[in-house]
N, CA, C and O of each residue as an XYZ file, in Angstrom:
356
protein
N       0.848     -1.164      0.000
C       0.000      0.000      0.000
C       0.901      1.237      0.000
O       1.907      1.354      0.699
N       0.349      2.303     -1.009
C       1.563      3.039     -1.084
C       0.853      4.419     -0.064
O      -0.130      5.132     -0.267
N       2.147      4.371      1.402
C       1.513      5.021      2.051
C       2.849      6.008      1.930
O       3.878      5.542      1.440
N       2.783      7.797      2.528
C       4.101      8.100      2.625
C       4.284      7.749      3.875
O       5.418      7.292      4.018
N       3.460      7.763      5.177
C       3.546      8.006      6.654
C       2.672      7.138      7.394
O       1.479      7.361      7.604
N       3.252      6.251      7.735
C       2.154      5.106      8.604
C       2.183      5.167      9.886
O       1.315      4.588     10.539
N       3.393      6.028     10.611
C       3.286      6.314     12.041
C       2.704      7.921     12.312
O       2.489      8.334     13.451
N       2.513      8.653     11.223
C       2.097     10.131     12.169
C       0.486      9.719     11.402
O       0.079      9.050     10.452
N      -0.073     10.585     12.487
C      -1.725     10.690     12.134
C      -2.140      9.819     12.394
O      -1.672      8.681     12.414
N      -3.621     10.409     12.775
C      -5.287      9.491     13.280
C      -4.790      8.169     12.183
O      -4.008      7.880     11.278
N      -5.921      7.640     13.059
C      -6.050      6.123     12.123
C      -7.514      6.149     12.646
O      -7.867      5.636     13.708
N      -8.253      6.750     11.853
C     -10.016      6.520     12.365
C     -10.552      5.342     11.613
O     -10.287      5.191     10.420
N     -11.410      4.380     12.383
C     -12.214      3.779     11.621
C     -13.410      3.448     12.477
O     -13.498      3.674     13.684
N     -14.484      2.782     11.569
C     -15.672      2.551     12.490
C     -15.620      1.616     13.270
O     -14.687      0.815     13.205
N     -17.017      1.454     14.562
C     -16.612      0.300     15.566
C     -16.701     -1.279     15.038
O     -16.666     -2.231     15.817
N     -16.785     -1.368     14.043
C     -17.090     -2.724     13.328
C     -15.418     -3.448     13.167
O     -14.832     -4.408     13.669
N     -15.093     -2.384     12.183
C     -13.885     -2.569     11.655
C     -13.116     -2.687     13.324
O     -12.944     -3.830     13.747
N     -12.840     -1.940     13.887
C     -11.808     -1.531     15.130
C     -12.277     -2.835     15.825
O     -11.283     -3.167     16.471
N     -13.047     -3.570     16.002
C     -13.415     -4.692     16.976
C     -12.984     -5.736     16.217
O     -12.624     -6.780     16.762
N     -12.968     -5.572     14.777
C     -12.270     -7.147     14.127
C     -10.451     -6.404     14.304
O      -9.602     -7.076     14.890
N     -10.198     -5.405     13.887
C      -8.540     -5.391     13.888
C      -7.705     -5.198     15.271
O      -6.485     -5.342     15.347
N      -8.281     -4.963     15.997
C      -7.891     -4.844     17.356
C      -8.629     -6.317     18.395
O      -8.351     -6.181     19.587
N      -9.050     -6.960     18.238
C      -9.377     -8.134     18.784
C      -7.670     -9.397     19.237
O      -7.777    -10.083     20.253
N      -6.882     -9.464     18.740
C      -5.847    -10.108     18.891
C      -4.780     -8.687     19.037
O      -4.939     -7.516     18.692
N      -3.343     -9.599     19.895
C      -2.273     -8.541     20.046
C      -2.085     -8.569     18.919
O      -2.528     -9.288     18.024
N      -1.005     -7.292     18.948
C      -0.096     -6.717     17.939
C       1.290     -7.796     18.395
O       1.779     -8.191     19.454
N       1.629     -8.031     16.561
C       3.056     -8.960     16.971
C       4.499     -7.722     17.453
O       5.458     -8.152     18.093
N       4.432     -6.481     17.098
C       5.500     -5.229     17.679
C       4.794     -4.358     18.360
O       3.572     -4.281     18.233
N       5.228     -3.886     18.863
C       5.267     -2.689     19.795
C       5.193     -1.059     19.112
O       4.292     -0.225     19.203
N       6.244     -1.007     18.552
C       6.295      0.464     17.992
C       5.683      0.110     15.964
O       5.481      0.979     15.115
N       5.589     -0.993     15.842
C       5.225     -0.736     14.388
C       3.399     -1.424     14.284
O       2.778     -1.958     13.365
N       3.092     -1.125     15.483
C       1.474     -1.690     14.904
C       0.723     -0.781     14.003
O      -0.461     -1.068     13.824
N       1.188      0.235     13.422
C       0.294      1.197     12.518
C       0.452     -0.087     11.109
O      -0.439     -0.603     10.434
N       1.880     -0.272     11.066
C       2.288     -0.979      9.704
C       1.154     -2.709     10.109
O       0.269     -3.123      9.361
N       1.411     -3.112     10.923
C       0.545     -4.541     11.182
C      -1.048     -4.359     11.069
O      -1.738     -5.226     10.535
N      -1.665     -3.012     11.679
C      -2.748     -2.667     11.408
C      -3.366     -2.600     10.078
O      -4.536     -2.776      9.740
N      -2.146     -2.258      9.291
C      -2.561     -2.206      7.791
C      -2.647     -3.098      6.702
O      -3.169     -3.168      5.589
N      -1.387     -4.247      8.032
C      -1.809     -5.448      7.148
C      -2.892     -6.380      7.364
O      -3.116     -7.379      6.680
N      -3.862     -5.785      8.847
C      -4.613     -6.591      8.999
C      -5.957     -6.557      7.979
O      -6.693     -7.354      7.398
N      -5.770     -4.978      8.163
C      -6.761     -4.426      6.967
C      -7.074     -4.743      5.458
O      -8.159     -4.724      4.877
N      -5.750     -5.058      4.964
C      -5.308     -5.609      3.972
C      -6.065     -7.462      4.022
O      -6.739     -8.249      3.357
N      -5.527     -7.356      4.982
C      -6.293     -9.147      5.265
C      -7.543     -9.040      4.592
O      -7.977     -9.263      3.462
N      -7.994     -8.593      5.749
C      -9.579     -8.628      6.030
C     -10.256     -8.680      4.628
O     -10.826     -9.667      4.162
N     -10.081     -7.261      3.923
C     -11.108     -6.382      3.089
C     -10.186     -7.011      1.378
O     -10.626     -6.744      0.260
N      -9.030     -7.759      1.615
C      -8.583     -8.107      0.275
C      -7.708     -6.567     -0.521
O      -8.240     -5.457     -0.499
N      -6.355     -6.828     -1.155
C      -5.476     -5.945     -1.574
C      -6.292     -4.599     -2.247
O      -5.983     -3.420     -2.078
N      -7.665     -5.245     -3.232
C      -8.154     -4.200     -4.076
C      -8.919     -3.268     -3.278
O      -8.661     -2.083     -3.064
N     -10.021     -4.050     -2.812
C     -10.659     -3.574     -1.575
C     -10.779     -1.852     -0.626
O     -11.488     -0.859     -0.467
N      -9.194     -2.658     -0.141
C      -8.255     -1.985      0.926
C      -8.241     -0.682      0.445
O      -8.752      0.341      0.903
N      -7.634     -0.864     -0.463
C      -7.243      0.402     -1.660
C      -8.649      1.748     -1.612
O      -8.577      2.955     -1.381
N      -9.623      1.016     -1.884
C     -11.122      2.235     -1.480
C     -11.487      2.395     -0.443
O     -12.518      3.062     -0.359
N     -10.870      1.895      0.846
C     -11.286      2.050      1.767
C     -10.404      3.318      2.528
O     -10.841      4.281      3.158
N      -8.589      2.822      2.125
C      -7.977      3.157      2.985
C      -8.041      4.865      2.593
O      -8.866      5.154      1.727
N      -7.280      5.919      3.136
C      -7.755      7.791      2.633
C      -5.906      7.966      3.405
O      -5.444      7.399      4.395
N      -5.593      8.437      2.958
C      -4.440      9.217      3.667
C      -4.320     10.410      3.580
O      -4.003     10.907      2.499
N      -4.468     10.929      4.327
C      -4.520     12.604      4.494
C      -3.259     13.341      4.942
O      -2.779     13.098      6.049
N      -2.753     14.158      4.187
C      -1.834     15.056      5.031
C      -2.060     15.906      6.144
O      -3.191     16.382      6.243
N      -1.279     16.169      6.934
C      -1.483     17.184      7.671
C      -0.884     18.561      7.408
O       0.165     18.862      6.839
N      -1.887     19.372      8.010
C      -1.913     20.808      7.446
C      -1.156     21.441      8.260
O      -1.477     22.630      8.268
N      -0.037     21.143      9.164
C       0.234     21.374     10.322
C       1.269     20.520     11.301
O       1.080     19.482     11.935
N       2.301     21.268     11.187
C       3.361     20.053     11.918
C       3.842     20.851     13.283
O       4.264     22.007     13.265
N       3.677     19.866     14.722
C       4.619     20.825     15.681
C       5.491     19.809     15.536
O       5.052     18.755     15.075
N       6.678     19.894     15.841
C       7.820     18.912     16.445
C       8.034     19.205     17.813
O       8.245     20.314     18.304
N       7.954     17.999     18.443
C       8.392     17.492     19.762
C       9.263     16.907     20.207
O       9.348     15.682     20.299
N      10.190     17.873     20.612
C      11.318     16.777     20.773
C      11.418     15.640     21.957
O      10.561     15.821     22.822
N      12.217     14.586     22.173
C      12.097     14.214     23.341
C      11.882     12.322     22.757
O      11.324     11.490     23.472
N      12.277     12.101     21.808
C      12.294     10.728     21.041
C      12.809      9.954     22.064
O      13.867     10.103     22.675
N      11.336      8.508     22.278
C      11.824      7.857     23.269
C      12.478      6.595     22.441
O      12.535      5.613     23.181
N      12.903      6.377     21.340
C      13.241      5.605     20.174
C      15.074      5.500     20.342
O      15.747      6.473     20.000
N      15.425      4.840     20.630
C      17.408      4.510     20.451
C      17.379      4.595     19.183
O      16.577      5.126     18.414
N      18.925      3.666     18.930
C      19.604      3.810     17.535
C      19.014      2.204     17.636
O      18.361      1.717     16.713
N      19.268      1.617     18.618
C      19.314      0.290     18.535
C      17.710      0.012     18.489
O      17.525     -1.169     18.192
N      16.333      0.812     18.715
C      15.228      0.465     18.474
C      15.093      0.421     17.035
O      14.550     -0.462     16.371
N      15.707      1.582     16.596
C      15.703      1.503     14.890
C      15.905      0.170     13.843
O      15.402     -0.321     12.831
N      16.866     -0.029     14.697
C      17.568     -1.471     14.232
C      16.587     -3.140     14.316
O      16.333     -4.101     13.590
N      16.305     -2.637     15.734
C      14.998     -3.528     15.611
C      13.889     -3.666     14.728
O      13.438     -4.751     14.362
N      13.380     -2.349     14.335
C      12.728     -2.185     13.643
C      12.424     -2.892     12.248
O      11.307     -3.342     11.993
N      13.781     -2.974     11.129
C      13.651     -4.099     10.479
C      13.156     -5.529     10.472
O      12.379     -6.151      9.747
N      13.943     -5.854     11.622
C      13.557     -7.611     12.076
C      12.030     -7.905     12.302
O      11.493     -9.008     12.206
N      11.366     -6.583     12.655
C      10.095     -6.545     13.347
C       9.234     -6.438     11.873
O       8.256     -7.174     11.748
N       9.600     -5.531     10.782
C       8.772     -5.575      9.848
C       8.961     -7.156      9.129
O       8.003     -7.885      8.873
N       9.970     -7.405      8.946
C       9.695     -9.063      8.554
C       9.068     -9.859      9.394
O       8.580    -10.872      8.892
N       8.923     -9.681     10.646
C       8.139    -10.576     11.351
C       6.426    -10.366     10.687
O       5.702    -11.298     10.338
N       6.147     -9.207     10.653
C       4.898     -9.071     10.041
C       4.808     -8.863      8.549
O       3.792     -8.647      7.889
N       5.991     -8.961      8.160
C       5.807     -9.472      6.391
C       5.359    -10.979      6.068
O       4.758    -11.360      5.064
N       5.903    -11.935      7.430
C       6.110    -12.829      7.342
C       4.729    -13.937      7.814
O       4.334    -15.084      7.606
N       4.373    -12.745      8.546
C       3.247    -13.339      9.409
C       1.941    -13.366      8.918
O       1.008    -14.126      9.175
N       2.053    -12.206      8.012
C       0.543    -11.714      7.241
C       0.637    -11.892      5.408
O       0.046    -11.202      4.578
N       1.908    -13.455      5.078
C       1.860    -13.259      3.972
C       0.527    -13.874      3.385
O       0.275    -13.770      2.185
């Protein structure tokens, strides 16, 4: 799914949807936006997904500093997206 930003911004959806994708854990911690999307992807099928999903920019950026993220979470980060490449093929 061609997203630019899967960690900033809302992720709204209705209570239907949110009770099937949130019903089981998340396999990561800091990347469930990306697992969320593949659940979505599950669910509703690749084409589907595509009319459902909206990505919106924001009109409006503050920066906050204060990143609770290491070098070495980063690093994790890879291993973690193959876990859910792997998990939701």
């Amino acid at each position: 799914m061609p997203f630019k930003d899967t960690q900033c911004g809302a992720k709204v959806m209705d209570r239907e949807i949110a009770s099937k994708m949130f019903n089981k854990k998340f396999i990561t911690k800091w990347l469930f936006d990306v697992e969320l999307f593949m659940r979505i992807k599950r669910y509703f099928g690749k084409t589907e997904v595509k009319k459902r999903i909206c990505e919106q920019p924001l009109k409006r950026w503050i920066h906050a500093d204060g990143s609770k993220l290491s070098i070495k979470d980063s690093v994790k980060k890879v291993g973690q997206l193959a876990q859910i490449a792997i998990h939701y093929r």
